[in-house]
N, C-alpha and C positions, 0 to 999 in steps of 0.2 A: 459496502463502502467502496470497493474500488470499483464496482459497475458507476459506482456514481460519480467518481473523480473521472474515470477515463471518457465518459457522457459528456463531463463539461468539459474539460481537456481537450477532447474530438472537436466540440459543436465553440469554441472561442477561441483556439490556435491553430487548428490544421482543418484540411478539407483531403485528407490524405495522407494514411500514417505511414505511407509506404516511402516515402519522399523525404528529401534533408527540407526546412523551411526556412524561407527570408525572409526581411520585414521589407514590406512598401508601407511608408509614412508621406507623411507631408502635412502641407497648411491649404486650407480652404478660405479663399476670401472672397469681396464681393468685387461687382468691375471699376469700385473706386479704393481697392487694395484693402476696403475696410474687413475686418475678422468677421468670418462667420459661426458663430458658437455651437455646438450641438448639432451639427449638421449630420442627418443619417448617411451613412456610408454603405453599401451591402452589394454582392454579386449578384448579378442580375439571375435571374433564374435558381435563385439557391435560397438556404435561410440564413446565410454567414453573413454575419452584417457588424458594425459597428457605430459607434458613435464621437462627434469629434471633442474634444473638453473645449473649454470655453474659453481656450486663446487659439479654437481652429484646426489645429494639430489633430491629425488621427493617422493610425498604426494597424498593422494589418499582421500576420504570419502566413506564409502560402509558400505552399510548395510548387517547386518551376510549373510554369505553362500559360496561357495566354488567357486573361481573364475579361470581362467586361463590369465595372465600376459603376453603379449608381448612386448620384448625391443628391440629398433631398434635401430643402427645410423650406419652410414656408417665407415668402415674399420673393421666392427664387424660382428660375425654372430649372426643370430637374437637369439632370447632365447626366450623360454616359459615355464613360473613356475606355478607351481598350489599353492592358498594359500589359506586355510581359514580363515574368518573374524568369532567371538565366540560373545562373548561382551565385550571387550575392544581393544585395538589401538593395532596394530602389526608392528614390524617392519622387515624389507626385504631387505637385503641389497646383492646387485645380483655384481657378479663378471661374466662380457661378459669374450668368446675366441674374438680372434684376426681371422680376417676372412682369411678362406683358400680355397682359389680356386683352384679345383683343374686343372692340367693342362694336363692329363692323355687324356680327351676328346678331349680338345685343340688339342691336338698334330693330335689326332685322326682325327678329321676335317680339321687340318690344312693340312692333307695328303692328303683328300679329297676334299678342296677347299682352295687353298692359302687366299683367300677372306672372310675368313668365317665371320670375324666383319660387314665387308659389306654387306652378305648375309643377316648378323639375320638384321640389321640395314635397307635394304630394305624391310622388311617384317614390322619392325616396324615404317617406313613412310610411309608404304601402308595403315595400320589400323590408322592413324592418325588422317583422319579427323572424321572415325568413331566412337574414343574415345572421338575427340573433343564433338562431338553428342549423346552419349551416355546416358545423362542424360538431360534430356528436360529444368527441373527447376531443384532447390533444397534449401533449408533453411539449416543451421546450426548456433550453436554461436561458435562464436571466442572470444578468448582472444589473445591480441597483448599486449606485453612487449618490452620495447627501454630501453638502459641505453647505456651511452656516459660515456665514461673517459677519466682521461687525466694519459697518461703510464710514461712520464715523461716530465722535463722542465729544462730548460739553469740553473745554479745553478744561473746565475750572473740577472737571472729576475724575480728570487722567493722572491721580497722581503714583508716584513709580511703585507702589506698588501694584495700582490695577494694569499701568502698560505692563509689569512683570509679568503677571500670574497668568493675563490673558496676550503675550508676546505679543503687542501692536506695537504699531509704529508712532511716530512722534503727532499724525493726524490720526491717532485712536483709528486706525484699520486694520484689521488682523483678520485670523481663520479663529473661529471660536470651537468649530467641528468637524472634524470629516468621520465617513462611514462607507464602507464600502462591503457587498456582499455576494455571494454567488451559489446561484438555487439550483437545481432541480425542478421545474414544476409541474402538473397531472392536475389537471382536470376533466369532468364528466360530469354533463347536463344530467339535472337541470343544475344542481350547485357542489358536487363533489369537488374536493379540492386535497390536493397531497403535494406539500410543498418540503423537500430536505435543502436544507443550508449546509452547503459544503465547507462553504470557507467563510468567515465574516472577521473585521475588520473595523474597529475605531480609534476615532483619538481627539481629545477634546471631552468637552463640556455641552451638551446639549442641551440651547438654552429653549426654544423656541415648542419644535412638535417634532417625533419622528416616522417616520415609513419603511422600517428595514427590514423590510420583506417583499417579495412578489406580490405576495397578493396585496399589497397595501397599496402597489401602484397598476391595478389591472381596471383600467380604465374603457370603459364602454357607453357609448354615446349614442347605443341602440336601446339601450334602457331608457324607462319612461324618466327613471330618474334618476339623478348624479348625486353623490356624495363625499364626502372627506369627513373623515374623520379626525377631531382634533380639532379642528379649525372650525366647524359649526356645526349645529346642532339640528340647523337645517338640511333638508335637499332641498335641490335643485332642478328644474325642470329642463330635461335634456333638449337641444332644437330640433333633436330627431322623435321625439315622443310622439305618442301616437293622437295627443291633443294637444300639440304647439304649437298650432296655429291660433290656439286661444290666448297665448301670453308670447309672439313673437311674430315679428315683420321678418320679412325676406327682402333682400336688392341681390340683383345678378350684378356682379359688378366688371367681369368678364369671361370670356372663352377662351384656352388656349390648346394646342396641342401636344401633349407631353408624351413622345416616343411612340407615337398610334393609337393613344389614347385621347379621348376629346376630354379634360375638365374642365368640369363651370366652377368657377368662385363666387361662393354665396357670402354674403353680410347679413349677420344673425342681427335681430333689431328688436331689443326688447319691449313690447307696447307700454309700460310702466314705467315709470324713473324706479324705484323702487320694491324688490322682490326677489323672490326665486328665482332669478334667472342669470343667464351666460349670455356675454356679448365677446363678439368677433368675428371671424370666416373661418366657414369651413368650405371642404374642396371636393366637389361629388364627381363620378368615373360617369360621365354621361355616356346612357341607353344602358349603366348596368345598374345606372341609382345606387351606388355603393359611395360611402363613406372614403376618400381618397387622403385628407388629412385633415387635422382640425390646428385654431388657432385661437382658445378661446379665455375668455380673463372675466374675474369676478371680483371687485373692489369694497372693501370695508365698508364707503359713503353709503355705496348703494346696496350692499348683498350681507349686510352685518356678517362680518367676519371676524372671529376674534383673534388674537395676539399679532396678525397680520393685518396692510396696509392693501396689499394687491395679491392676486395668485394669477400664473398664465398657466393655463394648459396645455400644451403643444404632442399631438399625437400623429406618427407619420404612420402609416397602412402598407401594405405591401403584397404579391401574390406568391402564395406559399404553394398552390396549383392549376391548377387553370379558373378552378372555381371558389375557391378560398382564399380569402385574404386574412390577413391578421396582423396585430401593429409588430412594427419592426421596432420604435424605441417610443418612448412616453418622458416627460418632461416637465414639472413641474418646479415654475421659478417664483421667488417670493421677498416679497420687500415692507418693511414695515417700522418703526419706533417706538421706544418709550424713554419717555424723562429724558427726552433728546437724543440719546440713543437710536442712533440708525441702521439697522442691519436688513440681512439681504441673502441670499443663498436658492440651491437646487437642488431636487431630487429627479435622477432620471432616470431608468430602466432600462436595457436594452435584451433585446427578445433575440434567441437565438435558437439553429437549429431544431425549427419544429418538428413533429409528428402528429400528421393529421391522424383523426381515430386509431390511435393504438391499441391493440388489446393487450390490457388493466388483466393483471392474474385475478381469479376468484379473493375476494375480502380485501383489496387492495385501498379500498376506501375506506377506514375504519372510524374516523371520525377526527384522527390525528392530522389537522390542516396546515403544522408545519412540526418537522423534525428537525431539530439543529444536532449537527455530527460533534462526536464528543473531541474532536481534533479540530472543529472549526476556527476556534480562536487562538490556536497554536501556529497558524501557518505563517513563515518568515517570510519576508520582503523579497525574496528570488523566486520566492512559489507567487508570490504579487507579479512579480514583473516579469515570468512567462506567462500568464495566464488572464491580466488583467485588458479586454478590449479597448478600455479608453484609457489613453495615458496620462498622466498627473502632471499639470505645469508643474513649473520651479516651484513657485509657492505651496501650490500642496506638495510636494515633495520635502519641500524646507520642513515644511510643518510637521510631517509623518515622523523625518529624521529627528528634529528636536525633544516632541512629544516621548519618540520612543527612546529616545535619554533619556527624561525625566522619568518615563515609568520606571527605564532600570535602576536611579538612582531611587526610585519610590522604595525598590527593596532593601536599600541599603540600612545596616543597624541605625545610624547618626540620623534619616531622617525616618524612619518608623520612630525610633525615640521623640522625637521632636516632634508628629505627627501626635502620640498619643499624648503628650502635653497639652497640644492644643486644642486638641478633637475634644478631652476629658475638661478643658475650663467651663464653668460652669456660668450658664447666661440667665441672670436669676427672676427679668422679663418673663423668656420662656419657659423656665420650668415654672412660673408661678402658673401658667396656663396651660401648658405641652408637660409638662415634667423634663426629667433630665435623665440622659443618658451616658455611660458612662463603659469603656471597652478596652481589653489591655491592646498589644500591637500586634498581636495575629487575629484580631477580634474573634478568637472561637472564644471569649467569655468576655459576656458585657453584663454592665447591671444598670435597668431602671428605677429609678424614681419615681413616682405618682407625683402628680403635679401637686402646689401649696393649695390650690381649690380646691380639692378634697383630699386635704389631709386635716383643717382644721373644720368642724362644722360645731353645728348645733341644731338640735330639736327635742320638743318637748320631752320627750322620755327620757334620754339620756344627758341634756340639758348640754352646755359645749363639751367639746370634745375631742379628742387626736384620735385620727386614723392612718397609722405610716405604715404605708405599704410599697414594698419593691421587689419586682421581678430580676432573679437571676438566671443566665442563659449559658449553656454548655453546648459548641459545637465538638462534636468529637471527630464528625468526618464531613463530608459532602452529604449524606444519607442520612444520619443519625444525630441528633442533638436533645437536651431534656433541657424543662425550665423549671425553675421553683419560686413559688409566690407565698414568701410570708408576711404575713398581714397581724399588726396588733391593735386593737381599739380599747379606747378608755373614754367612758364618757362621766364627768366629772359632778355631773348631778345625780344620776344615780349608783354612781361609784363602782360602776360594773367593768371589767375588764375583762374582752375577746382577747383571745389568740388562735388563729388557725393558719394554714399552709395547705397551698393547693400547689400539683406539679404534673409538668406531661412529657410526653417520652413520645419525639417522634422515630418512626425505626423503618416507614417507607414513602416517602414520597412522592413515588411512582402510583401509590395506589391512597393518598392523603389519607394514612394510618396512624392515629397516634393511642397510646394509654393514657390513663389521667386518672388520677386518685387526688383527695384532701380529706383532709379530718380537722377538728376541732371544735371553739364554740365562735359563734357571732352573734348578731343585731340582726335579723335579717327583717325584709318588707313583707308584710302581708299577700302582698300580689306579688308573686313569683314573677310577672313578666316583665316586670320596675316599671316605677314610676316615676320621681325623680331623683337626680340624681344630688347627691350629699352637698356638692353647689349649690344646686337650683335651690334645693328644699332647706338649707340656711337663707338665703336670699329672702323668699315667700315665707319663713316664721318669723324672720326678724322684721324685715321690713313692711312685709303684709300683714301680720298674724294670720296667717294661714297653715296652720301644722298638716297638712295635707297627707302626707305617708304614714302609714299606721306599723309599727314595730310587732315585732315577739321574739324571744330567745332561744338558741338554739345551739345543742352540741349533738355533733354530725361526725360520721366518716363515710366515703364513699370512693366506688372504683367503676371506672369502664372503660370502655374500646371502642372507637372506629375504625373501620377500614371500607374502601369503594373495591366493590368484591368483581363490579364485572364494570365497563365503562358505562356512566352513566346512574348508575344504582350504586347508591352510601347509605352502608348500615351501621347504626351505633347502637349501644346497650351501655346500661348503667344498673348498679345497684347502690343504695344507698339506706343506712342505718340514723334515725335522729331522736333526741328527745327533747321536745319542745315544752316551753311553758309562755304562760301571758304576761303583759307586760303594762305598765301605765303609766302615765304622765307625771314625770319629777321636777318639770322645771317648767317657768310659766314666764319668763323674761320677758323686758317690751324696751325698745326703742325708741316708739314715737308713742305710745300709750293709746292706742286708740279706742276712744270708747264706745265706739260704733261696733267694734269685733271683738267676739272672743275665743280663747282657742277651744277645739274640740277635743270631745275625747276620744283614747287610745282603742277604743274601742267602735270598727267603723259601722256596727249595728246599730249603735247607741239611738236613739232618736234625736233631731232636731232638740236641743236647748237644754243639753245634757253638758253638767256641766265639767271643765276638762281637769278636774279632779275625781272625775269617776271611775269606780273601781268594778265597774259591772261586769258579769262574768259572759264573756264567748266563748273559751273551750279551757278542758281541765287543760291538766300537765299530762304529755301521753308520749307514746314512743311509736317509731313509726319506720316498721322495714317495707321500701320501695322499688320494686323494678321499673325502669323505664327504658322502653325500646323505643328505635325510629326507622323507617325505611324512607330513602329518597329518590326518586325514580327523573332524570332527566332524560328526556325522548332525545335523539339522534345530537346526542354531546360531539359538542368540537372542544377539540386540546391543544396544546402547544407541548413537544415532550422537547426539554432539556435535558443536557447532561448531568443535572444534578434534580430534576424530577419533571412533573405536571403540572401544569395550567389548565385547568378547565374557564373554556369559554362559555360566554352565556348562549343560552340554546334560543330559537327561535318556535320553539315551541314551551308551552307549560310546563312546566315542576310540579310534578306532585308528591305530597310527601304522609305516609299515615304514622302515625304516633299511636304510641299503647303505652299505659302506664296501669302499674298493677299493687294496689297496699296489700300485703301479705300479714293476715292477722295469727297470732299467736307464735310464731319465730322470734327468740332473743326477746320477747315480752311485749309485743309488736302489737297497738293496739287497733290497729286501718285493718280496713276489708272492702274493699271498693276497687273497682275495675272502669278505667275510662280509656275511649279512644276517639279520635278524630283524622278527617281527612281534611288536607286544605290542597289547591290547585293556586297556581301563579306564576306570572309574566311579568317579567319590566321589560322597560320600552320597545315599545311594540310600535313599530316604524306605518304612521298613517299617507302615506301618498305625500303630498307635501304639508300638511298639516300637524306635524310634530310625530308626538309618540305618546305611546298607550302608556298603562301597568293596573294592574288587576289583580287581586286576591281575594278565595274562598275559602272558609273553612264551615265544617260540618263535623258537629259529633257529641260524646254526652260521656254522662254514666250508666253501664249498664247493669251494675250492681253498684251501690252506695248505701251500703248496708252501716259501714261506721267510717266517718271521715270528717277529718277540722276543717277549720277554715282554711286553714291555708294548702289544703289538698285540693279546694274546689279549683275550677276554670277561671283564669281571671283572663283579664283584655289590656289592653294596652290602651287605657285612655289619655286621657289630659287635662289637668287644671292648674290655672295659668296661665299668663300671657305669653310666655314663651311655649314651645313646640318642639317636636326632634321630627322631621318630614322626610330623612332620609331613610324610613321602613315604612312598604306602602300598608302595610296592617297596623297603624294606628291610629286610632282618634283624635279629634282636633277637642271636643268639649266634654267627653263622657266622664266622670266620677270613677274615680282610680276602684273604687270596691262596690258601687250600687250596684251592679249586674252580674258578680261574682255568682256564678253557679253552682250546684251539686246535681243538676239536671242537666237537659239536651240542650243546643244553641246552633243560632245561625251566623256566621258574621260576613260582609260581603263590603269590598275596599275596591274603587274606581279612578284613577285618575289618568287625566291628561294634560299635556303639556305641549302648548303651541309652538312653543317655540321660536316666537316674535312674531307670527304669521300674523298676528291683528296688527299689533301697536308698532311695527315698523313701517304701518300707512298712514301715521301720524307723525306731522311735522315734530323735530325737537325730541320729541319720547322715545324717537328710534335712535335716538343717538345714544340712547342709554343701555342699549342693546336688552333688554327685560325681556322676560320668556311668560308671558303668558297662563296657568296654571286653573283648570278646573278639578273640582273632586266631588265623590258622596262616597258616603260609610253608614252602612245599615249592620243590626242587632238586634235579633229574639234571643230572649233565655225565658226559661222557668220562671212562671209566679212573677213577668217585669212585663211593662209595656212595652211597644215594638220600638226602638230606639234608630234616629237616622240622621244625617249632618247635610249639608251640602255646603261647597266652598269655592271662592273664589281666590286668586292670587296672583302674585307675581315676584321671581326670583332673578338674581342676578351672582351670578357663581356661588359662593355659602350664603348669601343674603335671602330671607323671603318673608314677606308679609300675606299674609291671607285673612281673609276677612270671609264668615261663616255662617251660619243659623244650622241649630241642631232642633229635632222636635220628640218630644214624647209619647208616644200615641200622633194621635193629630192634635197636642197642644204644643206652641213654643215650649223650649226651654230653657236654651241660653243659644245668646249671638253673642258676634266682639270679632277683635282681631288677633291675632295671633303671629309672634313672630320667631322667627329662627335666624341665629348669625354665628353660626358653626359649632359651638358649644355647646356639648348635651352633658 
């Protein structure tokens, strides 16, 4: 901890601990007085640099002696001032020109090569990947700063209590966020990454998208491809890739000389109205073909961007040694609307005190790509304002000040009381669809509700029915919390009444460890993997007669444990005691009476035209003690550790995960003997060049003993029937029969899709404005004694929304097609 405060302390306030320090501040403007915003600031020859806020103003600490000042931002030419630091605070207040390129050369070359943008431009994607590689490792700290505003609002929605709540002024403009943070960062090629958050800082409501971290702003435009996260789902195709000369123009627009340096100014020119692409200037170090600055924007119209209108890019470069360079600040500005609503805001980064290849102790990489310090959000406003590079106008400072009243008042008893009043009214909208939630005012105990769509159902076995169920939750500390889920059902046709209670005990979070025991009796589905849910499946019996989910009865106890024993690898175990019996059809309701359909029966062997009063027999009444274990293995896991546990990130390679489950016969009267295991392997998005992203699933495995075992031991799948779908798990089926291909033997099942990501339908007029993401898929199935089962699908999504449209075949004959939809409710 203190190697790391005194790292950032060194490399953002002093260049010399040996010295008392002053501040040199001042305003930066242009040569018609107008502000220059974000303007880089840095000593020449060093890595201490700053950046100015966005009324100009920038601040320095230095201890006496004679420095030389460089200011950068784009549409300016650079400056360098020399200032002395004596013993006390100077102020500097630097008027840039306006940048002049000239075009004298231009012309020159332009006689000599019509192409000349192309020319310098293929010199500098020839050294691309050698600047990519140019620097093996490197440390530096960063300081990242966000602020979100709202630019303006409808007059007729400003009323006093939204100017309150979000302090704007009488034309609806206010701060809605600021963020402010300060890293440590290590990296090592090719993508190692160690990032510690020293200090961080909010305040506000963040309405929009955030980046509060380093790496979120580590932008490189030597990569073939650009991305943001948040904001699209797309990449983007860098102007420096190494085939961008397939989807971009070049204009040299001029030459200038900047302190002994020749730069050309390029104009990026997208050959398409429409696409993956970045338009602006960037600014290349002619004869080193290096990347000098960038200035580059991507708009909604054309590059489908969601919740924003515009993005700028602004990246300034710098020389960290004679032969490396690396960005001194980074800058991302943004402007956008809704429902008239206009806001606007920044995120910018500033890069300090590097270390070119540092040597990293042995295991330094372990996969943890940011640590946040358990002090980090503790640090007061004096530890701010020694240590913070860019200084805070009036207004974010107004805003900091008010915010952090209101937090102190947040603790106070009068408005926690008045908080848990409100927090707990009940919005009966929502819980008919979300359920309701409900927490006293230290919220270490809250209790949910299950929403009114599945608490009232119906279907044929149990006929209507209440299911109220609600989870209670205990935090006891930062580490440790347990919850308990009791559940009672009564279903009124055949007069049967569950009650059970299921509960878990988290005790490490550091290693996602929890216990988990339930016991009781239930209703439960024949297909262990569900099918539909007690919604859906009233919907489709009443409406459709469709009884689709097949029942059995069951009184259970059981207990197990997980814990991720080493990073990457999650083991669970379970045991479990049940006695099951069969179950049939009590209630035959109808709606609309259709005499086209009738229901099926409880039993899903039955044959075709078996009528749903039948009582045929699929398995006695039997008891059933079962072990199940799981190993899960994620290859080179990335995390995130807080001060109150883990994040695991999704890896960039497969998951693979083997399952064993074991019926142990003759224990407690235990009548199973059958031994099954399977391996599956899988990936979600899997990032394809610019063409959206992958996801793929395999499983493999069987019975290797199945000596005695029910139905509802066998393997089942995750199919679908019905017009609705749940497409948010890439192993399921769009048209398979919830129990036709249940096994007690071997199987294959193998799940493909991809998702474009707008890449077609945003080259069509009008469709792209609806920003739709594109969506193919197939789903293949062998089992035992079935024919080879396989789907294939097309679709298209728009945030929860998705229609897909299908053909499924059996063998090589059809066997159902249709559409298929999803609108967030499963």
């Amino acid at each position: 901890m203190k190697k790391h405060l005194l790292l950032i302390f060194t490399a953002l306030c002093s260049l010399t601990a040996s010295a008392q320090q002053y501040m040199l501040s001042g305003k930066i403007t242009g040569s018609k007085n107008n502000v220059i915003p974000f303007t880089s600031v840095y000593i020449r020859n060093s890595t201490y640099g700053t950046t100015a806020n966005e009324n100009g103003v920038y601040q320095f600490k230095l201890a006496p002696g004679t420095y030389n000042l460089t200011y950068r931002f784009v549409g300016y030419n650079e400056k360098v001032v020399k200032v002395t630091i004596t013993d006390h605070d100077e102020t500097l207040n630097v008027q840039m020109d306006d940048e002049v390129f000239g075009t004298e050369r231009v012309a020159a070359m332009y006689r000599k090569n019509h192409d000349a943008a192309d020319t310098i431009m293929k010199q500098v994607i020839k050294k691309r990947k050698y600047y990519i590689d140019e620097a093996a490792s490197y440390s530096c700290a960063v300081y990242v700063k966000a602020v979100q505003k709202l630019l303006s609002a409808p007059k007729s929605l400003l009323s006093k209590e939204v100017v309150h709540t979000l302090d704007l002024d009488s034309n609806g403009r206010g701060i809605l966020y600021q963020q402010e943070s300060l890293s440590e960062y290590n990296f090592q090629r090719p993508n190692k990454i160690k990032e510690i958050t020293i200090a961080n800082r909010m305040a506000g409501i963040n309405t929009a998208f955030s980046y509060n971290k380093a790496s979120d702003l580590q932008v490189n435009f030597y990569n073939n491809v650009f991305t943001i996260n948040g904001l699209s789902t797309r990449g983007y195709v860098s102007p420096l890739a190494s085939n961008a000369h397939l989807f971009y123009n070049y204009k040299l627009l001029g030459v200038s000389n900047e302190n002994g340096r020749v730069i050309d100014k390029i104009q990026v020119i997208p050959k398409r109205a429409h696409g993956q692409y970045l338009q602006g200037d960037i600014y290349i170090v002619d004869g080193d073909w290096r990347l000098y600055s960038a200035d580059l924007y991507l708009e909604n119209g054309m590059n489908s961007l969601n919740l924003i209108d515009t993005l700028k890019i602004t990246q300034q470069y710098v020389a960290i040694t004679d032969s490396v360079w690396m960005p001194a600040a980074v800058q991302y500005n943004f402007k956008g609307a809704v429902l008239g609503f206009k806001f606007g805001g920044y995120y910018e980064a500033v890069f300090n005190n590097y270390k070119i290849n540092p040597t990293f102790p042995d295991h330094f990489f372990t996969g943890e790509v940011l640590k946040i310090d358990t002090s980090a959000n503790t640090k007061k406003e004096d530890y701010w304002a020694s240590v913070r590079p860019v200084p805070l106008t009036k207004l974010e400072a107004r805003d900091y000040q008010k915010k952090d009243s209101i937090a102190a008042y947040k603790t106070t008893d009068a408005y926690l009381d008045t908080l848990q009043h409100t927090k707990n009214h009940i919005n009966y909208p929502g819980y008919l669809i979300f359920g309701y939630n409900a927490s006293n005012r230290s919220a270490k105990d809250s209790l949910y509700i299950y929403p009114f769509i599945q608490t009232l159902y119906y279907n044929t076995v149990e006929g209507f029915g209440i299911n109220a169920k609600v989870r209670y939750t205990h935090k006891m500390d930062d580490f440790h919390s347990f919850a308990i889920t009791p559940n009672l059902r009564y279903g009124f046709g055949n007069k049967t009444l569950s009650a059970n209670i299921y509960s878990e005990y988290k005790n490490d979070p550091f290693h996602n460890a929890k216990f988990f025991t339930g016991f009781g009796s239930d209703v439960l589905d024949l297909n262990n993997v569900g099918t539909r849910s007690l919604y859906f499946n009233t919907l489709s019996t009443l409406l459709s007669e469709n009884n689709y989910v097949k029942y059995y009865r069951s009184h259970y106890g059981l207990f197990g444990y997980q814990r991720e024993v080493a990073n990457g690898i999650l083991l669970s175990g379970s045991l479990s005691y049940a006695s099951r019996s069969q179950l049939y059809n009590t209630s035959y309701g109808h709606i609309f009476n259709n005499k086209n359909r009738e229901y099926t029966s409880n039993n899903p062997l039955a044959p075709p035209g078996t009528p749903a009063d039948d009582h045929s027999f699929l398995f006695p009444d039997n008891q059933a003690l079962t072990f199940a274990t799981s190993a899960m293995f994620t290859f080179d896991q990335q995390y995130i550790t807080r001060p109150t546990g883990k994040i695991n990130l999704p890896s960039k390679y497969p998951t693979i995960t083997i399952n064993y489950r074991k019926g142990i016969k003759g224990a407690f009267g235990s009548d199973v003997n059958y031994d099954f295991s399977s391996v599956d392997i899988s990936q979600y998005n899997i990032r394809v060049g610019l063409t959206g992203f992958s996801s793929f699933k395999l499983t493999a495995g069987g019975f290797f003993n199945n000596n005695t075992l029910y139905y509802m031991d066998y393997n089942h799948f995750l199919g679908n029937q019905g017009t609705t779908f749940d497409p948010t798990y890439i192993g399921s089926f769009h048209f398979l029969p919830f129990y036709t291909y249940s096994t007690n033997g071997g199987f294959l099942e193998a799940h493909y899709q991809h998702n474009f990501a707008g890449s077609i339908l945003n080259k069509i007029p009008f469709i792209r404005n609806f920003k739709l993401e594109e969506v193919i898929g197939a789903n293949y199935l062998t089992t035992k004694n079935n024919k080879n089962y396989s789907e294939f699908y097309v679709g298209v999504q728009r945030l929860i929304f998705r229609v897909d449209y299908g053909v499924s075949y059996a063998g090589d004959k059809k066997y159902i097609q249709g559409i298929r939809i999803f609108y967030g409710i499963r």
